[in-house]
C-alpha positions in Angstrom: -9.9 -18.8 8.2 -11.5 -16.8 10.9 -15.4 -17.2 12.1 -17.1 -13.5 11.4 -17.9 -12.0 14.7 -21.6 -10.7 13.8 -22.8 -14.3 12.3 -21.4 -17.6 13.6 -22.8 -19.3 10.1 -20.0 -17.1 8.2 -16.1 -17.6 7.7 -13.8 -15.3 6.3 -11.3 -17.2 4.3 -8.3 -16.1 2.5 -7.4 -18.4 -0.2 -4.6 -19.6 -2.5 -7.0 -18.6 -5.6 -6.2 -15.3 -5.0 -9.8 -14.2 -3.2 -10.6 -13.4 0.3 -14.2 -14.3 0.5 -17.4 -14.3 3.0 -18.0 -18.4 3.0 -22.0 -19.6 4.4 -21.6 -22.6 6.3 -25.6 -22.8 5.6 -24.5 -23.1 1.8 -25.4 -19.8 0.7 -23.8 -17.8 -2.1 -19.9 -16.7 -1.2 -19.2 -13.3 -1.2 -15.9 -12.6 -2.5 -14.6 -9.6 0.0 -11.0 -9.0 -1.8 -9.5 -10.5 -5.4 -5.8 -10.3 -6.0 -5.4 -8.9 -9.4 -5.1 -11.0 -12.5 -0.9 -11.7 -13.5 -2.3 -12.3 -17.2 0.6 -15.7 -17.6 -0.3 -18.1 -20.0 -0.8 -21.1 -18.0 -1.8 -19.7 -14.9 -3.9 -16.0 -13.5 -2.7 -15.8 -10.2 0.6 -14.9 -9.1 -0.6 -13.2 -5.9 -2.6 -14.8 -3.4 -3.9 -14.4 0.4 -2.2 -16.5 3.0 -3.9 -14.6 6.4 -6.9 -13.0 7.7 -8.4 -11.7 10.8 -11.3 -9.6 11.5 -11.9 -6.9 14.6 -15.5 -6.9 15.4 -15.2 -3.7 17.1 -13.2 -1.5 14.2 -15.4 -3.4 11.9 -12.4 -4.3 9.5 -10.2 -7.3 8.0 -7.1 -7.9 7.5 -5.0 -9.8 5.2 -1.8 -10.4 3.8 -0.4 -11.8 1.1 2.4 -13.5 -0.4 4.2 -10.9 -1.9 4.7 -8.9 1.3 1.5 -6.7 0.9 -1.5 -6.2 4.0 -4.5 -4.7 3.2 -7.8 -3.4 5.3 -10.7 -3.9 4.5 -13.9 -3.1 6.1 -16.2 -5.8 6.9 -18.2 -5.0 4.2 -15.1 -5.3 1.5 -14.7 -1.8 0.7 -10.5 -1.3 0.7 -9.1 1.1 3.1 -5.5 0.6 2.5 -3.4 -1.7 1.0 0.0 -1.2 1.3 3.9 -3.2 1.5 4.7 -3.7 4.5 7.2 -6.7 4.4 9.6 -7.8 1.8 8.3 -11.2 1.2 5.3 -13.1 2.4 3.3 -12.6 5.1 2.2 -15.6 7.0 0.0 -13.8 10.0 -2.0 -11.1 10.9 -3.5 -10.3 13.6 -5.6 -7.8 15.5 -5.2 -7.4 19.0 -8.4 -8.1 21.2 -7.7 -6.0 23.6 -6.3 -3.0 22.1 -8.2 -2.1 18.8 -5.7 -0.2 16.6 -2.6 -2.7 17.5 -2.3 -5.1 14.6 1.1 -7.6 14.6 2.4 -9.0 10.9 4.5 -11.8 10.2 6.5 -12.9 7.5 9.2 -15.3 5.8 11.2 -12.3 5.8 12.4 -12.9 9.7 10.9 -10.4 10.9 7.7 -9.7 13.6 6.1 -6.1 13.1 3.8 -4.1 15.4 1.6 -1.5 14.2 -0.5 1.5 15.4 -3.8 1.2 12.7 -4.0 4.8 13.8 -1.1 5.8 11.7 0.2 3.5 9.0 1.6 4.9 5.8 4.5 2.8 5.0 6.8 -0.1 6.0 8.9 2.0 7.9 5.9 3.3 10.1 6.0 0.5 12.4 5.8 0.6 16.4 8.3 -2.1 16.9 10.1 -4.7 14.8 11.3 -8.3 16.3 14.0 -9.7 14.3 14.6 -13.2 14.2 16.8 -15.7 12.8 14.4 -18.1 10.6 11.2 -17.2 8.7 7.9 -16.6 11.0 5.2 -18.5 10.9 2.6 -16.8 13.1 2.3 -14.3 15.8 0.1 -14.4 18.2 -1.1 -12.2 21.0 -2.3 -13.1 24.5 -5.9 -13.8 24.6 -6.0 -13.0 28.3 -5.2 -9.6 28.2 -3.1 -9.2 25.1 -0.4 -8.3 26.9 2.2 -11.1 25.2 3.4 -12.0 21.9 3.5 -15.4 20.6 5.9 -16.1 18.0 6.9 -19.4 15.7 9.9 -19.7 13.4 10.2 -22.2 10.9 12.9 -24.2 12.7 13.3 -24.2 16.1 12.8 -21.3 18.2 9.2 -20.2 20.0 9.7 -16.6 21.5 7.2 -14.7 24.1 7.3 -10.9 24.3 5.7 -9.0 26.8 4.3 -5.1 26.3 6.4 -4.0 28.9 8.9 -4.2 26.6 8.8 -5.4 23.2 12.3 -4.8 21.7 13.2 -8.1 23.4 11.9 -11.7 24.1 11.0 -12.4 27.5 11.1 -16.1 26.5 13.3 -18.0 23.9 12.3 -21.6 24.1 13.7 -24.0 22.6 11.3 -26.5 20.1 11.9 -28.9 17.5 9.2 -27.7 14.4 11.5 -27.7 11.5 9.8 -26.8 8.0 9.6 -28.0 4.8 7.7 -27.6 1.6 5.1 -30.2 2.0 4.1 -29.6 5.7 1.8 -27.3 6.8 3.5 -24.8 9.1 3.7 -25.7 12.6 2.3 -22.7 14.6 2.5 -22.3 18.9 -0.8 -21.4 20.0 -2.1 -20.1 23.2 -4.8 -21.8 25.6 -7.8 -19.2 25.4 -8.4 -18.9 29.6 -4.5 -19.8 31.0 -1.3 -18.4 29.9 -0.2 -21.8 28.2 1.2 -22.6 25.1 0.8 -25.7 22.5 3.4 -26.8 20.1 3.4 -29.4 17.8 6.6 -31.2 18.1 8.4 -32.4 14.9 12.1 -34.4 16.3 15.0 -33.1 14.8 18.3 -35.2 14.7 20.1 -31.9 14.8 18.1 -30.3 17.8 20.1 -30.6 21.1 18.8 -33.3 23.3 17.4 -35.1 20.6 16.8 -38.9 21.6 16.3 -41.6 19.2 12.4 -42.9 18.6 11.2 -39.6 20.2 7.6 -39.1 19.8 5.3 -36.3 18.2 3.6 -34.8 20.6 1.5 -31.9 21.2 4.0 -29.7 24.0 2.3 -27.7 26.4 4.4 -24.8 28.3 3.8 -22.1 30.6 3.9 -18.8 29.3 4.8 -17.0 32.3 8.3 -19.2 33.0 9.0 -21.0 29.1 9.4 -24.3 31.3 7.5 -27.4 29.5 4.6 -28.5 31.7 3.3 -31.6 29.4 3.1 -33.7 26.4 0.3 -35.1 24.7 0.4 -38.0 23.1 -2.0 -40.8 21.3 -0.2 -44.0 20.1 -2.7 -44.5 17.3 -1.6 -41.3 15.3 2.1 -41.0 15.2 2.0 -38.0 12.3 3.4 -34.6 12.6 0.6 -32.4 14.4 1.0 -28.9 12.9 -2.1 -26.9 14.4 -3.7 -26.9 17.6 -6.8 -25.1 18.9 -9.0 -24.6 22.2 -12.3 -23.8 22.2 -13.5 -21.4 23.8 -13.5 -22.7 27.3 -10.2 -24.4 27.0 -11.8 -27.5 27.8 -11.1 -29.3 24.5 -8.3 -29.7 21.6 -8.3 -29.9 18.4 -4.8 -30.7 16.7 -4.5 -31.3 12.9 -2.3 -33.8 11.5 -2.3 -34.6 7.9 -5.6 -35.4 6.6 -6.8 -36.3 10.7 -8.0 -34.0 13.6 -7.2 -35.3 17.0 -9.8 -34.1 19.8 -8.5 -34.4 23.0 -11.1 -33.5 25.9 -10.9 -33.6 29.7 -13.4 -35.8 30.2 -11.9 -38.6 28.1 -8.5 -38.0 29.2 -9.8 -38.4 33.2 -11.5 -41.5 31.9 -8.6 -43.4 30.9 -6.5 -42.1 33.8 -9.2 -43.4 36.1 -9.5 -46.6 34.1 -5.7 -47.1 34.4 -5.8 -46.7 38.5 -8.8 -49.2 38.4 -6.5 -51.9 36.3 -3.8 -50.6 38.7 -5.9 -51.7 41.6 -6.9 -55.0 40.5 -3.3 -56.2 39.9 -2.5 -55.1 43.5 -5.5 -56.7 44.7 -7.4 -53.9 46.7 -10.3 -55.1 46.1 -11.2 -52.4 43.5 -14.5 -54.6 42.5 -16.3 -52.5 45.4 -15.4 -49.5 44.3 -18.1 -46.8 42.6 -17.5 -44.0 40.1 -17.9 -41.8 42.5 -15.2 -43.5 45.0 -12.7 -43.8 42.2 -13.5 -39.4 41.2 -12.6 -38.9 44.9 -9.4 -40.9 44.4 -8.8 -39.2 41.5 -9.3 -35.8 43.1 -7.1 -36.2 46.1 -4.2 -37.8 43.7 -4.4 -34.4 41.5 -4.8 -32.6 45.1 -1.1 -33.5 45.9 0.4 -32.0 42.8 1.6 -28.5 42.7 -1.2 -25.7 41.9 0.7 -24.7 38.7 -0.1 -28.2 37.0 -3.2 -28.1 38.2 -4.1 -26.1 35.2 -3.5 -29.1 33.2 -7.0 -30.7 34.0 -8.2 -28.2 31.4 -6.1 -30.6 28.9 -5.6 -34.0 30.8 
């Protein structure tokens, strides 16, 4: 799904039905953009189906791709520009590049990553670079600071970052347990919208190296620049696999699905219970923490976080 850049009220989806449609959040009439054709089986019509979209405001276009290894662009209006095979099996991701308006990146269950010049697409072979890897992909995304990195997700254990200057090779293999399976919704990295960090959700894997017995689910955070892990997230009172994570727009908050739940983890609730636990702290200790004001305790709070390095300091956008 991806919000339409010209009206916030709109949502592109592409669906397992077989349509890529216009979808009112006021409850207007859907406009169906893009309808895979009809595979005329007895008990079932679809044999094709969409499973990505995005949407450039500035080319005025969507893209999507579908399970068959097929991606077709459309303009926003649904009129097909081109539709053509581009992978040999189904492609999980698509995805414009914000920064650079006729680089699009594709990814599929075929192992493979693909970036494209829109300028100059006629067939599979007419790709800019292709990034091999050794499991299926589930997504591929670029840097939203200045789309200058590549994030990528297998369907086992591997999260790679590729940098423009020089896309042939990873910059970054890290190492993540996210192992797939037919009935869980594909755990895809994502990146925080204003820092170069990523989020993971983290599935435990008795085969993964390092593996340790009762090991949590968390949501992983990592730094981009150095693939080094710079914190977990983790509530006690939701214990399932957390597939997708996503920011707002400031970076401020966090919404991670899991299941049929959505975790929202914000700053200002996470300082809360940080302060709150100093305050019980306090009180065992006996330092006479009765006298102290909300404000006293933020300063406290402040000069604790003052001592830590600057790089985790970017946490306090998710702690």
């Amino acid at each position: 799904m991806k919000f339409s850049p010209y009206e916030a009220v709109k949502l592109y989806v592409a669906s397992g039905d077989g349509t890529l449609s216009l979808q009112d959040l006021e409850g207007r009439a859907v406009q169906v953009i893009s309808r895979a054709p009809d595979c005329g089986h007895e008990h079932h019509n679809v044999c094709c189906w969409y499973c990505s979209v995005d949407v450039s405001a500035s080319c005025r276009a969507v893209v999507t791709g579908d399970n068959l290894g097929n991606v077709v662009l459309l303009s926003t209006s649904g009129e097909e520009i081109w539709k053509l095979k581009l992978h040999r099996k189904k492609v999980t991701h698509v995805e414009f590049n914000s920064r650079c308006e006729w680089l699009l990146a594709t990814a599929s269950v075929d192992q493979t990553v693909k970036i494209w010049d829109l300028r100059n697409i006629k067939n599979k072979m007419n790709f800019l670079h292709v990034l091999p890897h050794e499991k299926p992909v589930n997504a591929a995304y670029f840097s939203p600071t200045d789309g200058a990195k590549l994030l990528s997700t297998d369907q086992r254990s591997e999260i790679r970052v590729y940098s423009s200057s020089d896309w042939t090779k990873p910059q970054h293999l890290i190492p993540h347990p996210h192992r797939q399976f037919q009935h869980l919704t594909p755990i895809k990295a994502t990146w925080h919208p204003r820092y170069d960090l990523i989020v993971a959700g983290r599935y435990p894997d008795p085969k993964f190296p390092g593996y340790t017995v009762n090991e949590l689910r968390t949501v992983d955070v990592f730094d981009g620049n150095t693939g080094e892990m710079v914190c977990q997230l983790h509530d006690p009172n939701a214990s399932g696999i957390i597939s997708l994570n996503k920011f707002n727009p400031m970076g401020d908050t966090l919404a991670s699905g899991m299941g049929f739940n959505i975790l929202i983890w914000s700053r200002e609730e996470m300082v809360a219970k940080k302060q709150e636990h100093l305050l019980k702290t306090m009180t065992e200790q006996g330092i006479g923490s009765w006298s102290l004001s909300r404000r006293d305790l933020d300063d406290i709070f402040r000069r604790q976080k003052g001592e830590e390095d600057a790089e985790n300091s970017k946490l306090l956008l998710l702690m």
